[in-house]
Structure formats: C-alpha cells, structure tokens
C-alpha positions as CSV (number, residue, x, y, z in Angstrom):
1,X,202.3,25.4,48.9
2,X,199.7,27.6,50.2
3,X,199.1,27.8,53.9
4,X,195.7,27.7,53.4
5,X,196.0,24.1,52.0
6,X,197.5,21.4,54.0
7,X,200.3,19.7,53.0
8,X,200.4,15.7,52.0
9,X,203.4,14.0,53.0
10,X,204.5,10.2,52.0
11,X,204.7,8.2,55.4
12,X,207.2,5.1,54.1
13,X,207.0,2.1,56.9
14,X,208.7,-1.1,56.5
15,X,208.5,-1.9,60.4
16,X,204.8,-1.5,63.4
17,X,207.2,1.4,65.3
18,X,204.7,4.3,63.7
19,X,205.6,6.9,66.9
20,X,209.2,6.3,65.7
21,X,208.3,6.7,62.2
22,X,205.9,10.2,62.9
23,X,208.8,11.6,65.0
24,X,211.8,11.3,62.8
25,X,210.0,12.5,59.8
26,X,208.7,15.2,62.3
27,X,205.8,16.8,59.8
28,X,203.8,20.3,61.1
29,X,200.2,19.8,62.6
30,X,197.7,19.6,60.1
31,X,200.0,17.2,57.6
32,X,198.0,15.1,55.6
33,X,199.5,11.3,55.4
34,X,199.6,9.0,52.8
35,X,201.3,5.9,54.0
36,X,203.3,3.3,52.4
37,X,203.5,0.1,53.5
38,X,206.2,-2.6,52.7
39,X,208.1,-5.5,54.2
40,X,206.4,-7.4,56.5
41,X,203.3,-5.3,57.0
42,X,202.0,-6.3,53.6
43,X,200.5,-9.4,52.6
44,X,199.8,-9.9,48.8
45,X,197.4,-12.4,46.8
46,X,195.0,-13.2,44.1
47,X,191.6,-13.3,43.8
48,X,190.3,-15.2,40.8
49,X,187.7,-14.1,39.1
50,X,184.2,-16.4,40.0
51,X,180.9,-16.7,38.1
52,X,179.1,-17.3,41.1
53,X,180.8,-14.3,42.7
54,X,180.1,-11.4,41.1
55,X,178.7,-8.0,43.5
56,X,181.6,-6.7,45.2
57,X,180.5,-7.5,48.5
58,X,180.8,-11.1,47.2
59,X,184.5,-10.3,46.1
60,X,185.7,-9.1,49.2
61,X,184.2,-12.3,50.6
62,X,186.8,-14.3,48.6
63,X,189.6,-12.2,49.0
64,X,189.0,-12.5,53.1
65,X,188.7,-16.2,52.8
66,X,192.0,-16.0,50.4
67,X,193.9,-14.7,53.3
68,X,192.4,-16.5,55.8
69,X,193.1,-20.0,53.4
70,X,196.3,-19.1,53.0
71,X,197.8,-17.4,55.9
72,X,195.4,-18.6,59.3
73,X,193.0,-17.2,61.8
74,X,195.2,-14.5,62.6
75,X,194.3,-13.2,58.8
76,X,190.9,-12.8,60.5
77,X,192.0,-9.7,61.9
78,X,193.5,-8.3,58.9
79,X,192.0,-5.2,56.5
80,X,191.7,-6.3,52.8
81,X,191.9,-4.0,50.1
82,X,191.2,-5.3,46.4
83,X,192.9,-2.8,43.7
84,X,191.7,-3.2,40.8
85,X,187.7,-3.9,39.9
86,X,186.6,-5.1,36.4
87,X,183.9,-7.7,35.1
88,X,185.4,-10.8,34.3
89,X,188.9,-10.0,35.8
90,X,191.4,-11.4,38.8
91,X,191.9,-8.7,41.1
92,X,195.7,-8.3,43.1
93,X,194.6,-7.8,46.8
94,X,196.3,-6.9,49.9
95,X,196.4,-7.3,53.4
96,X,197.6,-5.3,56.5
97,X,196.8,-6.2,60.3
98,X,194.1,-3.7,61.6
99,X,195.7,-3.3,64.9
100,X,198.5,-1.3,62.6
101,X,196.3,0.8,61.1
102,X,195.0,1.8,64.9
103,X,198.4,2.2,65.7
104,X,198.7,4.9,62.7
105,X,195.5,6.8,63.3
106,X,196.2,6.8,66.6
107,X,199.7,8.3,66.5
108,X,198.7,10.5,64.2
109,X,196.0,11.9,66.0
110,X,198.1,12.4,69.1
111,X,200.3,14.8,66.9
112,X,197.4,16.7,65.0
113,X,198.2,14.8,62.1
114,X,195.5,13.2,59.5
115,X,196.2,9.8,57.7
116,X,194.5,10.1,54.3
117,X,195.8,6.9,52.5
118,X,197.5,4.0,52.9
119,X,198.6,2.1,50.5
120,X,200.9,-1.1,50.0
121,X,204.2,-0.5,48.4
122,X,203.5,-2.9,45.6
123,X,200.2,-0.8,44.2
124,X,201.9,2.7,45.1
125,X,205.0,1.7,42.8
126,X,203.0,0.1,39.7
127,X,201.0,2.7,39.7
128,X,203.8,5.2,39.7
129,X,205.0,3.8,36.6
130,X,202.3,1.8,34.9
131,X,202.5,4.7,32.0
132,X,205.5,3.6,31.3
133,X,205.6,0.4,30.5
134,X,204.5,-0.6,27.0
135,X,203.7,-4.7,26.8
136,X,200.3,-6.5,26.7
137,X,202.1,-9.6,29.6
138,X,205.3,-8.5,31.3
139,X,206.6,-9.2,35.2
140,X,206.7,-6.3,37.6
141,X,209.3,-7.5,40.2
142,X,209.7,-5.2,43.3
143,X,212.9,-5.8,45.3
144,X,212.9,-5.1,49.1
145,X,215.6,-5.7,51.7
146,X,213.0,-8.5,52.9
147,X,211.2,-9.7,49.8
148,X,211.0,-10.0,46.7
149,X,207.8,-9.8,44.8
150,X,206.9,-11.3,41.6
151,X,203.4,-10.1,39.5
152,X,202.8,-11.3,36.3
153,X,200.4,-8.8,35.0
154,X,198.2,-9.4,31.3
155,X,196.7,-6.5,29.3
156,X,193.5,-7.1,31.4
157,X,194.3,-8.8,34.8
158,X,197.0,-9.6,37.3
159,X,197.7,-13.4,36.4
160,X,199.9,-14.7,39.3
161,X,201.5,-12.9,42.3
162,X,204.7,-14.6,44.9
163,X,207.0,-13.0,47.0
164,X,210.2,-14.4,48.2
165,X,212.8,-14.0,50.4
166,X,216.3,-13.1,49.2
167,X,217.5,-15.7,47.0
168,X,221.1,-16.2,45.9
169,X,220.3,-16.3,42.4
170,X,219.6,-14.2,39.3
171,X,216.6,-12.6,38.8
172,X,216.0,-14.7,35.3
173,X,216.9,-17.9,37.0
174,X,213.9,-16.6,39.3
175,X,211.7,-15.8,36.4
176,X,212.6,-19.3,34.7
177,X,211.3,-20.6,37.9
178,X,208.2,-19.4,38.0
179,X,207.5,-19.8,34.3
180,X,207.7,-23.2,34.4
181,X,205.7,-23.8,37.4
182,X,203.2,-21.6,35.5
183,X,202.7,-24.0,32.7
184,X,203.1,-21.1,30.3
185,X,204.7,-21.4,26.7
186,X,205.8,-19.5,24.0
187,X,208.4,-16.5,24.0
188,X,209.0,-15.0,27.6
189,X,207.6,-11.1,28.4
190,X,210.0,-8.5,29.7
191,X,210.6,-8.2,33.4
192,X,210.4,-4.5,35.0
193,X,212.1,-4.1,38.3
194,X,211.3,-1.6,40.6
195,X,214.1,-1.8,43.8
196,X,214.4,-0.5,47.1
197,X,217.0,-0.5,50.0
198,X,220.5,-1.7,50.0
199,X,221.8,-3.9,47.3
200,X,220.9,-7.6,47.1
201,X,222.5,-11.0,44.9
202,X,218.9,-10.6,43.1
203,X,219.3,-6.4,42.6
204,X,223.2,-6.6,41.5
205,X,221.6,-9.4,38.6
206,X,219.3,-6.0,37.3
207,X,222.2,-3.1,37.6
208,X,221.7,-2.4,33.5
209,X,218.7,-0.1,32.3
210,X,217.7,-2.5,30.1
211,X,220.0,-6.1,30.0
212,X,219.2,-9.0,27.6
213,X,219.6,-12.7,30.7
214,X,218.9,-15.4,28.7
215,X,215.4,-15.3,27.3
216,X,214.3,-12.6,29.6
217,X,214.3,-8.5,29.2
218,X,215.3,-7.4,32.1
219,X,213.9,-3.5,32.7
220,X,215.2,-1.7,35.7
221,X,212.5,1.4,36.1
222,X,214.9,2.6,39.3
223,X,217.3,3.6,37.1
224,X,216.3,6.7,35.6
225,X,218.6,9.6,35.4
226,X,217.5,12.8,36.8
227,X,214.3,11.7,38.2
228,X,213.6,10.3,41.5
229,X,212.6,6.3,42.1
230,X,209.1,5.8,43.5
231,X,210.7,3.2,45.2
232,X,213.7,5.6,46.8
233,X,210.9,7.0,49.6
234,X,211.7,3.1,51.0
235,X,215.4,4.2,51.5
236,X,214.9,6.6,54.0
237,X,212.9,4.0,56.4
C-alpha cells in the first residue's frame, strides 16, 4: 500500500470495550476504520413500505418509531440507519446506541485513528456475498455465538427479519418455524448461511456446502475453500 495513502482496516466488535478492541488490534496513526458491529450492539427491523410516507425524512421517521415501538425509550437514544432505498419497497434497518459510536470516535481520536464506517454485521456480510447468490426469495441466516438472524429477502425487498438466541434445533426446523408463522405457501426457497464464532447445535445442522433438510436447501456461503469468510473477521473478536 502506498505510504502516501492511508490504510483501511476492519474494526470487528461484538462487545462496548472499543479501548480494548483499538489496542489489541494495535493499527499505526492515521488508520482508517471501518467497523463492524455484531452481537448485542445491533438491533435489526423492518420498515414497511407506507403510501403516506414517502420522502426520506418521512422514512427515517418510521424506522425511529419502529425501534422505539418495539424495543422502549431507551431506543430513543439509538442511531438508525436504513440500507436499502427504493420506491415502493421495505427497507431492513438497524440500530446501534449513540453513546457507542462516541465511545468509537472518541477512542479513536485519542490514538490518531479515523473511523470512516460503521456498519452492522448483517449488511457488511449480505453485501459481501449478495453476487453470489442466484434466487428471486431465499433466507440469509447469519449465525453468531449470541444470535441468530433470520432475513427473508425477495427479488425487490427484505420481507421479514428475527433474530434468536441459540436454539437446540436444526436450522430447517427453525425455517419451518418461521414459514408457517409467515402464512406463506407453495415450495420453500433455499437458505444461505453465513456463520461466525465457535460452533453451535444450529451451525453443526449447516456443516455441508450445500445439504438437502427436508424441504429446505440449506447453502453454507462460509464454506468456501481457499477464500476467506466475510464472517471469519468475527472470529478474531
């Protein structure tokens, strides 16, 4: 890299210790950061699409009272991010606490450092891999030590998002689950799994590339030989 340009490094948190975080990864003054959040940092939900809401301005609205609906007053003091913007479309949003994104800048600052993203781990791996997945509805399923998280994505809009704890079940149990609740009929989509951390009863139900459980096809995009996870940055938090 030249010296004259300065380096971007991935910033992986799964826990509010950022000083910690900065000093074990222990990057030169004047590293750019682009931080990944996951865990219990991250707060995920969906924002349907509204005639009567329309500007974006009016969106973010929504996804504020979304959080706010859903999680308390304390989501009050939480940044909202909306990822995807189209006419006519849900959009996935996210939320993070603002006093951890003072923490960042702040520890950050204090080292000569420069935080130039931060992102939620959900959105950083989709978009990682987005390219390579090849169906108009499928599940994108990411698999954390602390959650699991469930996105039911169309060819135009994010449909329905959960996360979960760690069950002690499959991973098309799971999916049969959801289905259901979902109302939805007709053949089921593939499943893509993205996973992170040590195994889990959830992770050990996805160890084949590409297994047929029950009615579900169950895609595990970690598994990729000679090519490095998106998801493997989570390992060394």
């Amino acid at each position: 890299m030249s010296r004259w340009r300065p380096e971007t490094v991935l910033l992986p948190l799964t826990d509010g210790d950022v000083a910690a975080r900065l000093d074990a990864l222990e990057p030169r003054r004047g590293t750019r950061l682009h931080a990944v959040l996951a865990g219990d940092l991250v707060r995920y939900g969906l924002v349907r699409w509204s005639d009567e809401f329309t500007s974006p301005a009016e969106r973010q609205v929504l996804a504020q009272q979304y959080f706010v609906e859903t999680f308390g007053e304390a989501a009050r003091g939480w940044a909202v991010c909306q990822h995807s913007h189209r006419h006519g479309a849900a959009t996935l949003a996210s939320a993070v606490d603002r006093n951890l994104i003072d923490a960042l800048d702040a520890a950050a600052a204090a080292r000569g450092l420069h935080v130039v993203a931060i992102e939620p781990h959900l959105a950083h791996v989709f978009n990682a891999v987005r390219r390579r997945i090849d169906a108009d509805l499928f599940w994108f399923v990411t698999v954390e030590p602390q959650w699991t998280t469930l996105l039911l994505v169309s060819s135009r809009e994010p449909l329905h998002v959960k996360r979960l704890p760690p069950l002690r079940t499959t991973l098309s149990t799971l999916l049969d689950r959801e289905w259901f609740a979902l109302g939805i009929e007709g053949e089921r989509c593939p499943a893509y799994v993205m996973r992170s951390g040590p195994p889990s009863p959830v992770r050990a139900a996805t160890a084949a590339p590409a297994p047929m459980s029950a009615n579900w096809q169950i895609v595990d995009l970690s598994l990729v030989p000679g090519r490095a996870s998106p998801s493997a940055l989570l390992r060394a938090a």
